[in-house]
N, C-alpha and C positions, 0 to 999 in steps of 0.2 A: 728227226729220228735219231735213236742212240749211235753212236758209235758200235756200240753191240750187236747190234740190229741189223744194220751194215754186213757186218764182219759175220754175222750168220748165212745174209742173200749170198755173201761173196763165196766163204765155204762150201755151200749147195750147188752153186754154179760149175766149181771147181771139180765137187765130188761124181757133177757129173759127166763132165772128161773126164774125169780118174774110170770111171766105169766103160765107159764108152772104149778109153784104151784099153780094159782088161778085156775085151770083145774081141779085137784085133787082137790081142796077141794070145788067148784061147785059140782063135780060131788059124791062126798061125801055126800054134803047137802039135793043129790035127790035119793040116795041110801038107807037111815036113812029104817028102823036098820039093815040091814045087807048091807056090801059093796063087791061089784062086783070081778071078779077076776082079769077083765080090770084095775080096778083102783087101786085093789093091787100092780098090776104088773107096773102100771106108776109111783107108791109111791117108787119100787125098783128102779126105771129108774133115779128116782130124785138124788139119789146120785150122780148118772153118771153126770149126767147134772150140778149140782153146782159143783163139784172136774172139771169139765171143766172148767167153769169158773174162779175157781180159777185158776187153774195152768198156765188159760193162762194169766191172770190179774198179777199173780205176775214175770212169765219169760217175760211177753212184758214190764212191767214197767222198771225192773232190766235192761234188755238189754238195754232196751232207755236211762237208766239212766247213765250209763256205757260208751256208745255211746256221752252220754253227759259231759261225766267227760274226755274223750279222746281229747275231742276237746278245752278243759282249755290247754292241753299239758300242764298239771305241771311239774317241776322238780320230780324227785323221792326224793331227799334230803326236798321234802316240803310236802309229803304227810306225814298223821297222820300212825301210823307202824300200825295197823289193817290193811288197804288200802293198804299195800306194799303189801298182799295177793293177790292181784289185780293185782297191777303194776311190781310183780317182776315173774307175773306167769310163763313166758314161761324160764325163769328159774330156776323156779321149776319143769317145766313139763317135762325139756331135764335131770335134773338132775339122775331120774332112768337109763336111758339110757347110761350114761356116764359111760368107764372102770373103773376099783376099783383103779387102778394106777394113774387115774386122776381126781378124785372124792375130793380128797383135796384141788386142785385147784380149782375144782368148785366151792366150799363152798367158797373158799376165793373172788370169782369171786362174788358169791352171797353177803356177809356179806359187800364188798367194795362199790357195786350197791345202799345201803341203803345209805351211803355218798353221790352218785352222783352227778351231776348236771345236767344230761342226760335228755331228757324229757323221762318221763314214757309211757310204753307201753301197752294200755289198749284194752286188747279182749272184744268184746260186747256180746258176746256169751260163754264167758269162764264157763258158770254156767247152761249152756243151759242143759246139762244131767243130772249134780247133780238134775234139779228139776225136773224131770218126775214124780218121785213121793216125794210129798212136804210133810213130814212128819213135824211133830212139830220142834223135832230135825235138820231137815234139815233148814228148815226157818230162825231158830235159827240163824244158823253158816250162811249163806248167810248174814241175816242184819247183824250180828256184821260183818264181815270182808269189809261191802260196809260202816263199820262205823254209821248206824242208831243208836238211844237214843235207850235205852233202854226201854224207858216208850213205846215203837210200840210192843216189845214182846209181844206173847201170856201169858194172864194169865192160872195157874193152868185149872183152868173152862175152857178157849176158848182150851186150849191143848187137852180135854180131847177129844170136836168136832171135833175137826183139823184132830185128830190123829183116829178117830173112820169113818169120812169121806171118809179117803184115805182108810183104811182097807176095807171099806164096796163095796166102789168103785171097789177096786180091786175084790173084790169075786164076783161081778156081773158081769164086765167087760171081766174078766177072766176065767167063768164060778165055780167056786169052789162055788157058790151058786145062786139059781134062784131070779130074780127081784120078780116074785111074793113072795116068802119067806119071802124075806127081807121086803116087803111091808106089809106083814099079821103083823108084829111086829111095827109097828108106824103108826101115822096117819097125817092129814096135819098140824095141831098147832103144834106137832111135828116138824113135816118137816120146820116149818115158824120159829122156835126158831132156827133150826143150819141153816139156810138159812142170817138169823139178824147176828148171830156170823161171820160166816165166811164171810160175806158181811162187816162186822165192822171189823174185821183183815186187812182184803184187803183195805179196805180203809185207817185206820192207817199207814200201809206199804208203802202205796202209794203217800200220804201226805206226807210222811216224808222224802219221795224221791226227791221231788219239794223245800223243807228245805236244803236237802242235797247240791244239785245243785247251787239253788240259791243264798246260803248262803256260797258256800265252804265249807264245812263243812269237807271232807275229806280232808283237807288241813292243816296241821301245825297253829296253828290260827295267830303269826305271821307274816306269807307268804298270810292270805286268801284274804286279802285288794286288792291283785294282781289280783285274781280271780274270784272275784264278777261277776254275773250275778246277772239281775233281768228279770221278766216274759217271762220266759220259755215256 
């Protein structure tokens, strides 16, 4: 799938938390001064609905991106070593399984792999579990290992949304706390400042995936002249 294509599903998703908060805070506007238990209860809901949209904006990107770095077929001897997290997975994933007797050779089977010339083997889905629940931390360790800039990290400030998101998500999803609850405690300007944050993460992220690609960026810089693509 394009990068474009992507970046449309992701849009959609978005546009509809963008609506879903214009609801709440409509119905805010005609509630004035006291607000309903209805609309408390949709102000809890809202977490749900944007940690949806993220998690799916960032696993559909990553996978397609993945999907797209497969089909370069790079050497493994030309990927940048963050990326060999990538392309040496599925031997790291036989490695626990392997006897203790033969486990030396493994290693030597792995550390030889990084010399290669073999083309790399890239799973599009190898990070599909790690992100069910996308914590700051989590996010983190997916972009460095798919090799993204650093400047796409969450700062300080967007961590603190990121990471209060998924938690709240979870206690409402999971019942460990009621939507109405969670909605007695915020209101919709609220709601529209971590909606901008986490819509600005996603979108940094995503961007930088299309750089990625495009650019080879996961590539040895060296070797990348070999692997250019442009519009994706």
């Amino acid at each position: 799938m394009s990068h474009g294509s992507v970046s449309s599903s992701i849009d959609e998703r978005f546009q509809q938390v963008r609506d879903f908060l214009s609801l709440i805070k409509a119905r805010e506007g005609t509630e004035q001064p006291s607000t309903s238990s209805d609309t408390k209860t949709l102000r809890g809901l809202f977490y749900v609905h944007l940690y949806s949209a993220f998690e799916f904006s960032i696993n559909h990107s990553i996978q397609n991106t993945l999907q797209l770095a497969a089909q370069k077929k790079v050497k493994l001897n030309e990927l940048e070593s963050r990326f060999l997290t990538v392309g040496l997975n599925h031997l790291f994933q036989a490695y626990p399984t392997i006897k203790s007797d033969k486990r030396w050779k493994k290693r030597i089977e792995i550390f030889d792999s990084i010399s290669s010339d073999k083309t790399s083997e890239i799973n599009n889905t190898l990070f599909g579990e790690y992100l069910q629940n996308i914590w700051t931390n989590t996010l983190i360790d997916v972009c460095t290992c798919i090799c993204l800039p650093a400047s796409v990290l969450p700062s300080p400030r967007e961590r603190q949304y990121i990471d209060e998101l998924v938690d709240t998500r979870n206690k409402v999803a999971h019942g460990r706390e009621s939507a109405h609850n969670v909605g007695e405690r915020t209101n919709g300007i609220e709601l529209e400042t971590r909606f901008n944050i986490i819509k600005d993460v996603t979108d940094r992220v995503v961007n930088a995936q299309v750089d990625l690609i495009e650019n080879s960026e996961f590539v040895i810089p060296e070797s990348r002249s070999s692997y250019q693509t442009t519009h994706i």
